[in-house]
Every structure is written in C-alpha cells, then in structure tokens.
ZADRENLO-14305 format. One record per residue (C-alpha): residue in three letters; residue number from 1; x, y, z. Coordinates in steps of 0.25 Angstrom, whole numbers, plus 2048, in hexadecimal, padded with zeros to 3 digits. Example, Ala and Ser with C-alpha at 12.3 -4.5 7.8 and 13.67 -1.06 7.14 Angstrom:
<pts>
+------+-----+-----+-----+-----+
: code : pos :  xx :  yy :  zz :
+------+-----+-----+-----+-----+
:  Ala :   1 : 831 : 7EE : 81F :
:  Ser :   2 : 837 : 7FC : 81D :
+------+-----+-----+-----+-----+
</pts>
This chain:
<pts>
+------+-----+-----+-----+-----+
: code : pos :  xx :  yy :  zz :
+------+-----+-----+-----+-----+
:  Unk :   1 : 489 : 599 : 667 :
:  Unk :   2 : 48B : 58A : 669 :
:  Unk :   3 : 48E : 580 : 663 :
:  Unk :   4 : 491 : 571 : 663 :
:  Unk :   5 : 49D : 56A : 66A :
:  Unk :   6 : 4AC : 56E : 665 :
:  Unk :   7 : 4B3 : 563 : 65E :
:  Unk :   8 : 4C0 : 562 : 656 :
:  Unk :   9 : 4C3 : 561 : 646 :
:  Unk :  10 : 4C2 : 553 : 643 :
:  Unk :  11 : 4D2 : 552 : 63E :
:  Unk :  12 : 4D6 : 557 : 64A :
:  Unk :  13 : 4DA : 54C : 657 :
:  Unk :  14 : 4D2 : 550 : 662 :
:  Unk :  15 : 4DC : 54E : 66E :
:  Unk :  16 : 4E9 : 554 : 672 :
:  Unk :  17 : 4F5 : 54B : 670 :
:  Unk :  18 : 4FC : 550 : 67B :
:  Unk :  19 : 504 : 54B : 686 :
:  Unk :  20 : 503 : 547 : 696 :
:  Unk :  21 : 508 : 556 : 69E :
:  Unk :  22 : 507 : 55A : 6AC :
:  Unk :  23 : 4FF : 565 : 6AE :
:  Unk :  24 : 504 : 573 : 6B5 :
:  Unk :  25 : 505 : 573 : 6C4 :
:  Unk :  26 : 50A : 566 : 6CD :
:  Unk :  27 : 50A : 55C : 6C1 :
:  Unk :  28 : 512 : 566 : 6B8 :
:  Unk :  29 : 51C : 568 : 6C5 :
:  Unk :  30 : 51E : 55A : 6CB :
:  Unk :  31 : 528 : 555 : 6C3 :
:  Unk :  32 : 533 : 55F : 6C4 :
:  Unk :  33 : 52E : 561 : 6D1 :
:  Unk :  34 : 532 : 553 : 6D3 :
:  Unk :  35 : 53F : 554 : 6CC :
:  Unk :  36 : 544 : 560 : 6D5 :
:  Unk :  37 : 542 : 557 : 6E1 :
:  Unk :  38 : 54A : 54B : 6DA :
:  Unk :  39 : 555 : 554 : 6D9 :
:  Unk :  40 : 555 : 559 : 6E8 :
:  Unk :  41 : 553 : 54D : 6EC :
:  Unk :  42 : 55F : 545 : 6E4 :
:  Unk :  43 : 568 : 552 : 6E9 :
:  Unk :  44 : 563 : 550 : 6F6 :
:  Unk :  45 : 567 : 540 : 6F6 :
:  Unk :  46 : 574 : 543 : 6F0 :
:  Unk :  47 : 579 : 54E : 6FA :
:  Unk :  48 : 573 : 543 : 706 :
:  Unk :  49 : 57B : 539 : 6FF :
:  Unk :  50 : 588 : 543 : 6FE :
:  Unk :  51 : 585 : 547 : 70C :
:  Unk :  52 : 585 : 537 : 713 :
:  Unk :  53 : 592 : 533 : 70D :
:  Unk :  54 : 599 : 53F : 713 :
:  Unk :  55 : 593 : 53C : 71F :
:  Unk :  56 : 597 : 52C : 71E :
:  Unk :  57 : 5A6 : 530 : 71A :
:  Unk :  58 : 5A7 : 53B : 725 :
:  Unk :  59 : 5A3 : 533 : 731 :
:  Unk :  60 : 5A4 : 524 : 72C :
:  Unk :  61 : 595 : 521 : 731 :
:  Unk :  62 : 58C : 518 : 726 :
:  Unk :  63 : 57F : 520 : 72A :
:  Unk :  64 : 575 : 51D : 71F :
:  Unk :  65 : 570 : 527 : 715 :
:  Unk :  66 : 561 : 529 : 719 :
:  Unk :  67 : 561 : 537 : 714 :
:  Unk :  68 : 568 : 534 : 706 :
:  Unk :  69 : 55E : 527 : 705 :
:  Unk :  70 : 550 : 52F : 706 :
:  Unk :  71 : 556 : 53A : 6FE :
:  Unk :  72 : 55A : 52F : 6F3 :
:  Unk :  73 : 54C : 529 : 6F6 :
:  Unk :  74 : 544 : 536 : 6F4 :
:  Unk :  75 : 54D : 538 : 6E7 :
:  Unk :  76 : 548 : 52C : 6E2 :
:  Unk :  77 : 538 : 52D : 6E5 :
:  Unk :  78 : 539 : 53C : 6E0 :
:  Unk :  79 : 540 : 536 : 6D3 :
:  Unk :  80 : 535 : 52B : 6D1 :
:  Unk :  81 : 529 : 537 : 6D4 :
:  Unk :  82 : 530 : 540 : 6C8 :
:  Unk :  83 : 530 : 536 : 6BF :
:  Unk :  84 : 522 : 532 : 6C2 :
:  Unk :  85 : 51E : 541 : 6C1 :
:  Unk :  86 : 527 : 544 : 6B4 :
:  Unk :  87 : 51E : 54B : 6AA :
:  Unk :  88 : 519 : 542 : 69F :
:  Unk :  89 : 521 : 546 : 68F :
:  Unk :  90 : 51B : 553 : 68A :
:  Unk :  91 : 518 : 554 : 67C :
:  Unk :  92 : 510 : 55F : 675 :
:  Unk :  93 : 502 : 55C : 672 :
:  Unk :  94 : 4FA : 55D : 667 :
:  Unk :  95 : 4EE : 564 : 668 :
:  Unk :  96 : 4E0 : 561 : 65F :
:  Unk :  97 : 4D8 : 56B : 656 :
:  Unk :  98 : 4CF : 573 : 65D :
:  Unk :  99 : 4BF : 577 : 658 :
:  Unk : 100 : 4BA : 585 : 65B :
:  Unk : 101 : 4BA : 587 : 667 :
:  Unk : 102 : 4AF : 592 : 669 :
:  Unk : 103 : 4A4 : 597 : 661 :
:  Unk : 104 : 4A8 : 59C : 653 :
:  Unk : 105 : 4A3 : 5A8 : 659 :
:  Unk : 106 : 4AE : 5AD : 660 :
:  Unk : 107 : 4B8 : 5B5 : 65D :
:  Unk : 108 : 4C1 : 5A9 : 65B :
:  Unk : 109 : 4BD : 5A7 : 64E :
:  Unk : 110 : 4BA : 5B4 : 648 :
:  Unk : 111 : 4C2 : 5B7 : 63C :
:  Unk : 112 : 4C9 : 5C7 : 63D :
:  Unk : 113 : 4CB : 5CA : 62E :
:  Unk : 114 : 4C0 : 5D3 : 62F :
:  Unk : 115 : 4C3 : 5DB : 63B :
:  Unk : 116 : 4C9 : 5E9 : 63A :
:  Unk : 117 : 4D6 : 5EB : 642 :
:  Unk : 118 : 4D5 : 5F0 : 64F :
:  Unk : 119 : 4D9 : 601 : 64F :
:  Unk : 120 : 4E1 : 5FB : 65C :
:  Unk : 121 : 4EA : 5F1 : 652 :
:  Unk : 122 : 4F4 : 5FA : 651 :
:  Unk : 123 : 4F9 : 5FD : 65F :
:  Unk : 124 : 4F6 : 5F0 : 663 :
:  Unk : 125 : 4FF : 5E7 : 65B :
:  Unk : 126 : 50A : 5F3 : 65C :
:  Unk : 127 : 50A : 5F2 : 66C :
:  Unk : 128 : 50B : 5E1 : 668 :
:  Unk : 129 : 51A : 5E6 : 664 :
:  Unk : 130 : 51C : 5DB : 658 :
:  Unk : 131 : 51C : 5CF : 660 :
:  Unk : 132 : 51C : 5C3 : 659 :
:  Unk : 133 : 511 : 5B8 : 658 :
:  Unk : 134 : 514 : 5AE : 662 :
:  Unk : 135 : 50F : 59F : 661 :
:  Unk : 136 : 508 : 599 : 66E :
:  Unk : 137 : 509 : 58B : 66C :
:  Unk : 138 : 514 : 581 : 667 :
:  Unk : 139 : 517 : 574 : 664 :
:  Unk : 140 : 523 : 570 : 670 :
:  Unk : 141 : 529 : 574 : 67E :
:  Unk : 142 : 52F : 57F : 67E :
:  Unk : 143 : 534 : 584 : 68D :
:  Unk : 144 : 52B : 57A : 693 :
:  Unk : 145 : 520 : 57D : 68C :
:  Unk : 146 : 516 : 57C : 680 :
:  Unk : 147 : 512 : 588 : 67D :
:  Unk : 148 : 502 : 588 : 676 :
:  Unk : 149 : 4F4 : 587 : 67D :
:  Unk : 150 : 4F1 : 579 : 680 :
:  Unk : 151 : 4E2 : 574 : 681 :
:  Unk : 152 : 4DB : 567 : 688 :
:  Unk : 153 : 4CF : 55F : 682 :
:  Unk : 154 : 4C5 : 55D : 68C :
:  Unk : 155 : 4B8 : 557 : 68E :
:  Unk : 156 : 4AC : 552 : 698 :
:  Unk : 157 : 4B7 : 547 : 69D :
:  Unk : 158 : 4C3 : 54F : 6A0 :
:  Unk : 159 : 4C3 : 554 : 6AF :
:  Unk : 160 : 4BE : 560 : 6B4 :
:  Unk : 161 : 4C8 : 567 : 6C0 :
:  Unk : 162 : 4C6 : 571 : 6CA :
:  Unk : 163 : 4D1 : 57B : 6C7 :
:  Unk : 164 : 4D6 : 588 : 6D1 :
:  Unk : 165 : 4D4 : 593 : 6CA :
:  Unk : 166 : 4DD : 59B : 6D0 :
:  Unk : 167 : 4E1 : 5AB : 6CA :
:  Unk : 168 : 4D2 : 5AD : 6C4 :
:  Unk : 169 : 4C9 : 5A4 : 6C9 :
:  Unk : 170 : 4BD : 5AE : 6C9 :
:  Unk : 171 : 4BF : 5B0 : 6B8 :
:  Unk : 172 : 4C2 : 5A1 : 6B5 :
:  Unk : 173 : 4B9 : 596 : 6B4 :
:  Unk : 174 : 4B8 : 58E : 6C0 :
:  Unk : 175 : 4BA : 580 : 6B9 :
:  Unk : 176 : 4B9 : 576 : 6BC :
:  Unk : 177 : 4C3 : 572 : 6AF :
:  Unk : 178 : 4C5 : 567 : 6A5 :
:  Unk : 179 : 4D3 : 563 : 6A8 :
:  Unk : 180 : 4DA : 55A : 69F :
:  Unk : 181 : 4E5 : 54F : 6A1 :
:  Unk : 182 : 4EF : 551 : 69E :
:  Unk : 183 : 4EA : 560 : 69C :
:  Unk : 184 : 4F3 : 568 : 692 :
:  Unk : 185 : 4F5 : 575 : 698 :
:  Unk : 186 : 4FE : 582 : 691 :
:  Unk : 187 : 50D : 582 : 692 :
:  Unk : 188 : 50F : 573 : 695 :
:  Unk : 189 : 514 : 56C : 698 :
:  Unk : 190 : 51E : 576 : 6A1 :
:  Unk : 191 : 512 : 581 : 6A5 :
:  Unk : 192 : 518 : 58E : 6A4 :
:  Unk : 193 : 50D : 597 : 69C :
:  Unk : 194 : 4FE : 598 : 6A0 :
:  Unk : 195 : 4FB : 589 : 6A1 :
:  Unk : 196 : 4EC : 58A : 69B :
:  Unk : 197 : 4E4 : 57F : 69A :
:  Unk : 198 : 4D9 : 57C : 691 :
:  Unk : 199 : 4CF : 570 : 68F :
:  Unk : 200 : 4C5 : 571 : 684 :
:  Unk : 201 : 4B8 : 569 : 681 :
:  Unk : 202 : 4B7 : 569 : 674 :
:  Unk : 203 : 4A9 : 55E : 676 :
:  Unk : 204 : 4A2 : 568 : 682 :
:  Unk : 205 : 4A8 : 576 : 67D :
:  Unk : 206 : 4B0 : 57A : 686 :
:  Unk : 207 : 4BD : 57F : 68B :
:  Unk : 208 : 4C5 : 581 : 698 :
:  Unk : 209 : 4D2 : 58A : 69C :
:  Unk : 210 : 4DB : 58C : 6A7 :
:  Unk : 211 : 4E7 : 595 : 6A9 :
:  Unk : 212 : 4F3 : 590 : 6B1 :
:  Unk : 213 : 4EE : 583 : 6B3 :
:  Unk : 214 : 4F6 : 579 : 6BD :
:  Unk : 215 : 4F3 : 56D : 6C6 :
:  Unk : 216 : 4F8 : 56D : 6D5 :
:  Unk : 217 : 4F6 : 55F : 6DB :
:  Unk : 218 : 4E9 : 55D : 6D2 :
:  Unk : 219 : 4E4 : 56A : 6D6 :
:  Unk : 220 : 4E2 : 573 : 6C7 :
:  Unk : 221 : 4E4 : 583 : 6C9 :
:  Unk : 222 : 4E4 : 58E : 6BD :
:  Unk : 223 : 4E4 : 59D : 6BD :
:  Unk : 224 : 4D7 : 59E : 6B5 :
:  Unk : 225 : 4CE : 594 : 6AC :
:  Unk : 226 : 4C5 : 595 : 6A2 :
:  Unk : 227 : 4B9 : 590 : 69C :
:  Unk : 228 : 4B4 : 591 : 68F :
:  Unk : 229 : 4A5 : 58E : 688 :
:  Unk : 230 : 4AC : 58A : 679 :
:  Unk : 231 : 49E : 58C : 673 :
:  Unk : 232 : 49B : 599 : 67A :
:  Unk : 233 : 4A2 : 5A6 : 675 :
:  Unk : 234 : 4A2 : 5AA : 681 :
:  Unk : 235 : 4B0 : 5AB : 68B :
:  Unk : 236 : 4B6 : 5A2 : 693 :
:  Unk : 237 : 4B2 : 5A2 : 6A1 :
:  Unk : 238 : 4BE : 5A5 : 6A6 :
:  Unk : 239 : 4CB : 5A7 : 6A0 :
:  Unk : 240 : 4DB : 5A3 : 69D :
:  Unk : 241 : 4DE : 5AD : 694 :
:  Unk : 242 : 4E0 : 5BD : 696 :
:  Unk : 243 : 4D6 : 5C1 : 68B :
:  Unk : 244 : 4CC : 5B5 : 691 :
:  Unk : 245 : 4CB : 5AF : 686 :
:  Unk : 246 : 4CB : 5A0 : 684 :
:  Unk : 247 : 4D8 : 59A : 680 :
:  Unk : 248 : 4D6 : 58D : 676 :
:  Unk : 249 : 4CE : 595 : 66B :
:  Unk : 250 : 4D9 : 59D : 667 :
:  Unk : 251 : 4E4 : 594 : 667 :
:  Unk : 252 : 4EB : 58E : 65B :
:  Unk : 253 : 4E8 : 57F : 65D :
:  Unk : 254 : 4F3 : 575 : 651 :
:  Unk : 255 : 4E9 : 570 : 648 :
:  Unk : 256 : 4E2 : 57B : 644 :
:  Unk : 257 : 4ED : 582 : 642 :
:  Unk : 258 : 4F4 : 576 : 639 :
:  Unk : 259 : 4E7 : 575 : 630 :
:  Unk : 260 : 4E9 : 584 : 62F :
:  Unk : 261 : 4DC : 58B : 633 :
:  Unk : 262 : 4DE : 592 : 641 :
:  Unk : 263 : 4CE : 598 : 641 :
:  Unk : 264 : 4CF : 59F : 64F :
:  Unk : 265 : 4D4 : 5AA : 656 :
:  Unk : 266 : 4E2 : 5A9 : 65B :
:  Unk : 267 : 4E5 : 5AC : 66B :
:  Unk : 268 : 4F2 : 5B5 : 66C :
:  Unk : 269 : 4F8 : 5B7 : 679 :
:  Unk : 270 : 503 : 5C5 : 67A :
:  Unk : 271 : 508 : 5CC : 684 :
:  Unk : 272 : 506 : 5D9 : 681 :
:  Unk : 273 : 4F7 : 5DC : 684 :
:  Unk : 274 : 4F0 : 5E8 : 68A :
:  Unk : 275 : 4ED : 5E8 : 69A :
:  Unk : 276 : 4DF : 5E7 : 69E :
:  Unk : 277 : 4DB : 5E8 : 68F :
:  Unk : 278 : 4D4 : 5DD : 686 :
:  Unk : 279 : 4CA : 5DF : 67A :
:  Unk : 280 : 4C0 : 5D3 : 676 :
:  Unk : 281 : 4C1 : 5C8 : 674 :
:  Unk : 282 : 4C9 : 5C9 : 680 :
:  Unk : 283 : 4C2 : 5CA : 68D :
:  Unk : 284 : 4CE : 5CC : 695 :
:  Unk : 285 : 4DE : 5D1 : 697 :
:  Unk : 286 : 4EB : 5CD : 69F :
:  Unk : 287 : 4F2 : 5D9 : 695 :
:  Unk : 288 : 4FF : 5DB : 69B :
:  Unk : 289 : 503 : 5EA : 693 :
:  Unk : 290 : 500 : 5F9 : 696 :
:  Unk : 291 : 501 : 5FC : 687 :
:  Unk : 292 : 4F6 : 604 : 683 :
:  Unk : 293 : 4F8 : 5FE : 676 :
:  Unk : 294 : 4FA : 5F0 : 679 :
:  Unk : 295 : 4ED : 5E6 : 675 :
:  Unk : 296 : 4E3 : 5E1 : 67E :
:  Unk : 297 : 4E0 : 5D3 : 681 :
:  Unk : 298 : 4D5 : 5CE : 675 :
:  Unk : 299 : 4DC : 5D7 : 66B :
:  Unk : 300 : 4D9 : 5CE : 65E :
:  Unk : 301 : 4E4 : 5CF : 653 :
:  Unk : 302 : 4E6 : 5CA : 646 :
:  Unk : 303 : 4F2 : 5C6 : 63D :
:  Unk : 304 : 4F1 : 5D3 : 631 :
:  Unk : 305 : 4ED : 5CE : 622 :
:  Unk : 306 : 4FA : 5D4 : 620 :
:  Unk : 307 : 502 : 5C9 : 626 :
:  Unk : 308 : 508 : 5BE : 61C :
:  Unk : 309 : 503 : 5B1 : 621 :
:  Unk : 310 : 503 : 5A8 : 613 :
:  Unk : 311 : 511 : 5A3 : 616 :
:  Unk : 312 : 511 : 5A1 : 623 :
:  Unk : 313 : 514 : 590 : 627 :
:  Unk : 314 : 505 : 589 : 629 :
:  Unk : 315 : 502 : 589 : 637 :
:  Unk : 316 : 506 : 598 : 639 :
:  Unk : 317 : 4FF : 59B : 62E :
:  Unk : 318 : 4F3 : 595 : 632 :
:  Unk : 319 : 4F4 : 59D : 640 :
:  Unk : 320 : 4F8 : 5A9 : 63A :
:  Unk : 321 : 4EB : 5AA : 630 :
:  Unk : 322 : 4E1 : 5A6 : 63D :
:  Unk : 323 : 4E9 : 5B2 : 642 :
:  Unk : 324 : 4E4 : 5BA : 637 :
:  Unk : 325 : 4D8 : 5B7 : 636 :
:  Unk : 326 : 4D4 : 5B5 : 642 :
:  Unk : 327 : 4DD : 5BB : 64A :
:  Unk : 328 : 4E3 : 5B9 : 657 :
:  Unk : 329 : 4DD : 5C0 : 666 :
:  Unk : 330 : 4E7 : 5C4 : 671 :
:  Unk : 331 : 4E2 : 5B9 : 67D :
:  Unk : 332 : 4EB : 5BA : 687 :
:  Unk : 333 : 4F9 : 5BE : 68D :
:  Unk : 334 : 507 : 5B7 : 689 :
:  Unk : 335 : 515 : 5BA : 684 :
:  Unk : 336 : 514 : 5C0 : 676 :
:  Unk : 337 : 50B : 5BD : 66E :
:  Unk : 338 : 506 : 5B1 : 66B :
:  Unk : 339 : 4FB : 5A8 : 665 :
:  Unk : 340 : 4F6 : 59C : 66E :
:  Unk : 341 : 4F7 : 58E : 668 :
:  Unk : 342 : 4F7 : 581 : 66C :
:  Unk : 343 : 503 : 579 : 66E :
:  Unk : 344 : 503 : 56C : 665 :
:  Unk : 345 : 510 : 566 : 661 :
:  Unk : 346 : 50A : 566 : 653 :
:  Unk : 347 : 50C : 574 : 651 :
:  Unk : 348 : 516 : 57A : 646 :
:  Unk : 349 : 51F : 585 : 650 :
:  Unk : 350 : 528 : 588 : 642 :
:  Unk : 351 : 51C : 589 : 63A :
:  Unk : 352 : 515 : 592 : 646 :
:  Unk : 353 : 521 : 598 : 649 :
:  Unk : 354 : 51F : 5A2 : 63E :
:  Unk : 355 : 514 : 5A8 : 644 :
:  Unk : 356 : 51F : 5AF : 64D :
:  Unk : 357 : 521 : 5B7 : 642 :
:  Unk : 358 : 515 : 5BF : 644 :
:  Unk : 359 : 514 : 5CB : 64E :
:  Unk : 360 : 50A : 5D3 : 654 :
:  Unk : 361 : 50C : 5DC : 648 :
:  Unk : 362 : 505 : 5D2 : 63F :
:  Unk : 363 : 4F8 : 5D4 : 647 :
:  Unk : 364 : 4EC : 5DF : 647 :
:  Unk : 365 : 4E1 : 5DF : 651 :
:  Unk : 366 : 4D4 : 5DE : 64B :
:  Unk : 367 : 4C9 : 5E6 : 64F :
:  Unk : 368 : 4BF : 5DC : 656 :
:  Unk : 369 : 4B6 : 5E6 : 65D :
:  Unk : 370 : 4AB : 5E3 : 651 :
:  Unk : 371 : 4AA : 5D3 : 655 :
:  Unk : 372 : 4A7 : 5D4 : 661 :
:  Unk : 373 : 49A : 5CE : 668 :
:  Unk : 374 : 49B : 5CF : 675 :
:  Unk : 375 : 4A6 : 5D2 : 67E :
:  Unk : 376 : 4A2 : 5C5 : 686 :
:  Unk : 377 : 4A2 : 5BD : 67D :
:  Unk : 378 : 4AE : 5B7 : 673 :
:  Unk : 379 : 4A4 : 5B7 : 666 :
:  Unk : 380 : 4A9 : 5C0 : 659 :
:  Unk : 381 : 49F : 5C6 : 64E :
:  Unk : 382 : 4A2 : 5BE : 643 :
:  Unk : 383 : 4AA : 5C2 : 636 :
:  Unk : 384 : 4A1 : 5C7 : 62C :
:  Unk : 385 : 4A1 : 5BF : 621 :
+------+-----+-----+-----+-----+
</pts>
C-alpha cells in the first residue's frame, strides 16, 4: 500500500548533532599508521645519532651526519603528516526521531496480545539458558567503541558511490549508495563489530544498507548491501542481517523511547539460534547451534503479562512495555542477547540498565503462524479489534 513521503514529529530536530569521524579502512588507519612510523623513525635517528659519536670519538674524523640528518628530517615530516591526519574529537551523537518506516502493515507494528503462545515456547526459551537482556546501544566509548545502530539522513543531494560488493554480490543490491559525510557507521569510532551503514530518505522513501563497510584510497567495499522500498512491504533487495530483514525499523531510536511510547517491534540479536532453520518473518539464518531445541532465526517473543514492569525507571519501562506488546523478533547473530538501539549520548544507561535484569525466562514465543500473508512479503493480518 502507499503512501505519502516520511517525515518527522514536528518536536523532534531533524539532523544528527554528531561529530566529524573517519570512516573504516585507510582514513580509520592513517593516523596510527602514521604514529608507528614517527616512532621507528625517531629510534632510527637516535640510534644514527648514538652510532656517529662513536664513530667520531673512535677515529677522531669529523665526518658529517647524513644518515642521522635524513632520519631526523623524515622524523619531522612524518610528525607534521600525523598531525595533519589526527582524527578530529569524537563525541557521541544525537540521533532525531524517526517516522514509520514501512507501511503500517507489516509486522513491525502488529500488536501480539492476541496471539497464542507457540507449543514451541517451551523448549525454546529453556535451550536460551536464562541469559540476560543485553542493551545494543549506549551513550559513551567504551573499548573504543559506541556500541548502538547508527543511521545517516540522505537525500537527492547526497552522493551516490559505486561500492565492491565483495562476500555476496549476487544477493545484494548493486548500488550504487547514498553515502554521507561524515558517514556514521557502527562501532565507531574504533570499527571493531559489523560496521553497517545506513542512509534513510525520509522525503523519497527509502533506505540503504551495507555490511562491513570501509574506504581504501576512495574506493567503498562491503560484504553485502541492501536496499529497502520503505513504502512497499515487501523485503529488502538484498540484505545485512541473518533473518534479511531490514535493520532501522526495529531499532530503539532516544526520543521515542523518552516520550515513552516505543510502537514497533524490537530487533534482538542471540547467539543461540538454530543451524539452517528460521520461521517468518525471517526469510533467512546464519544460526550457529545443533540444538534441536534451539530457536530459529524469526522466532518472535514477547515479555509474559506476568512480568512486573510498573516499577521499572521511565525509559526501560517504556522499552519494556513495547516488548510486551509488541514483542521483540530474533534478527540476527551476536553475543547474548541483545536489543538493537541507537547510540545517542542522550540515553539514560542507569535507568536502562535495569532492563539487564530480565532474562530469556521472561519471554514466550507467540504463535504467529495465523498473521501471516505471504511468506514474501513482511505484511501481518491485523489484530482484530
């Protein structure tokens, strides 16, 4: 079904506040790079310099020290390049509300109050073994990194790049990209995770991913990429994610989480899913486990009825009732298990924190056979009302 361009609550800023960061590949390694040569080269010019006055004191000969000169010179030029190439200050960024991003037909917004649990529950969350709720996003660096889901706002204006697909080329889209600058990019600013990128158009209505993105000497590469009709409910050509599913509309974004109504499904990432298994909505699995008991990718959860929520801070509770409500869908492979957020530095890590004291064992799997339309396509039979 279509409808007419996205746009924004009008409350919320509609830019990211964020800061100038080099991009994974030769910008991301430069500097350092840069560095290590400083050092060889300032250890090179003092062992020259050691190695001239022994010379001088042994035979008396005032040679000059050409050697210890253009190792001190290089020093110096190599000092002047790592300054140049020094990355700018990093600071977290703030990211601005989202609108729906698909069709209020998919699944993404169909409430799960009225679904059955799934004669599967059981077994499932057991083989889980009690693992704790983990948070995907944060609000500083931590190991060099912030963890969360970045997203870039594109438009006609914003340059398209021709990027190397390079591990599936034949199930990704083929580009070319919108590719912002500076482009925020997961697990910056020191790139040790996935590194996806995503643009959105929020005027044209659509969105583009890429996994394992980096830059060699202006050249873009990624393992996979992604594009995504936002007013279609059908998937993503191409994909990023094990279940292929798109990745922005199942993130926790800051505002909508601080005006307290989180009205989507939630992504989850776990590291326990079943090899070569997944149920819709997934439409794909990277499932690591031989456990016969183990989920598949695309299982959908929900937090039990049962589970006290009242007392719980403001932000997790906000999360925590969309997680009842609407439930949260396994969407792709990562340590523990873990909901996908955006980083902002806005978010309240002691408030969410108490989200971490929830485990698998507060879930059941909803049955969602019954909503099903098509098995190609993300849309859901409504609730009935």
């Amino acid at each position: 079904m279509g409808r007419g361009p996205l746009t924004f609550p009008a409350t919320a800023p509609d830019h990211i506040v964020g800061p100038d960061v080099p991009v994974p590949g030769w910008e991301h390694i430069r500097f350092p790079l840069a560095v290590l040569v400083l050092v060889l080269l300032v250890g090179a010019t003092a062992v020259a310099f050691l190695v001239h006055r022994f010379r001088r004191r042994r035979t008396g000969e005032p040679k000059r020290p050409i050697v210890t000169s253009v190792l001190a010179v290089g020093a110096l030029l190599t000092g002047g390049v790592a300054i140049a190439w020094r990355p700018p200050p990093f600071f977290v960024p703030t990211f601005p509300a989202l609108p729906r991003l698909l069709p209020a037909e998919t699944f993404y917004y169909r409430t799960v109050g009225d679904l059955q649990v799934s004669p599967d529950s059981g077994r499932w969350i057991r083989a889980l073994g009690s693992m704790p709720l983990g948070l995907g996003l944060s609000n500083h660096v931590f190991d060099g990194v912030v963890y969360g889901m970045p997203f870039n706002l594109v438009d006609r204006s914003t340059p398209r790049e021709d990027v190397a697909i390079i591990l599936w080329p034949d199930t990704s889209f083929r580009g070319p990209y919108p590719i912002t600058d500076p482009a925020y990019i997961q697990s910056m600013p020191g790139y040790s995770y996935d590194q996806h990128y995503i643009g959105v158009d929020t005027e044209q209505g659509e969105m583009w991913e890429l996994l394992a993105v980096r830059r060699w000497f202006g050249r873009w590469r990624a393992d996979s990429g992604a594009h995504v009709d936002l007013r279609s409910s059908r998937y993503p050509d191409g994909s990023t994610t094990a279940a292929g599913l798109p990745v922005l509309p199942g993130t926790l974004t800051y505002d909508e989480v601080a005006s307290g109504q989180v009205a989507h499904v939630l992504s989850v990432a776990g590291e326990i899913s079943r090899r070569d298994s997944f149920i819709w909505p997934a439409r794909g699995t990277d499932g690591q486990s031989d456990d016969p008991d183990a989920p598949p990718m695309g299982a959908w959860l929900r937090l039990r009825a049962d589970v006290p929520i009242a007392e719980l801070p403001p932000q997790a509770r906000a999360v925590a009732t969309a997680m009842r409500d609407y439930g949260i869908v396994f969407s792709d492979t990562g340590p523990g298990f873990a909901l996908t957020g955006t980083p902002d530095r806005r978010w309240d890590m002691e408030d969410l924190a108490s989200l971490t004291r929830l485990t698998t064992d507060d879930f059941e799997v909803v049955d969602a056979s019954g909503v099903v339309v098509s098995a190609d396509s993300m849309a859901a039979n409504p609730a009935p009302r």
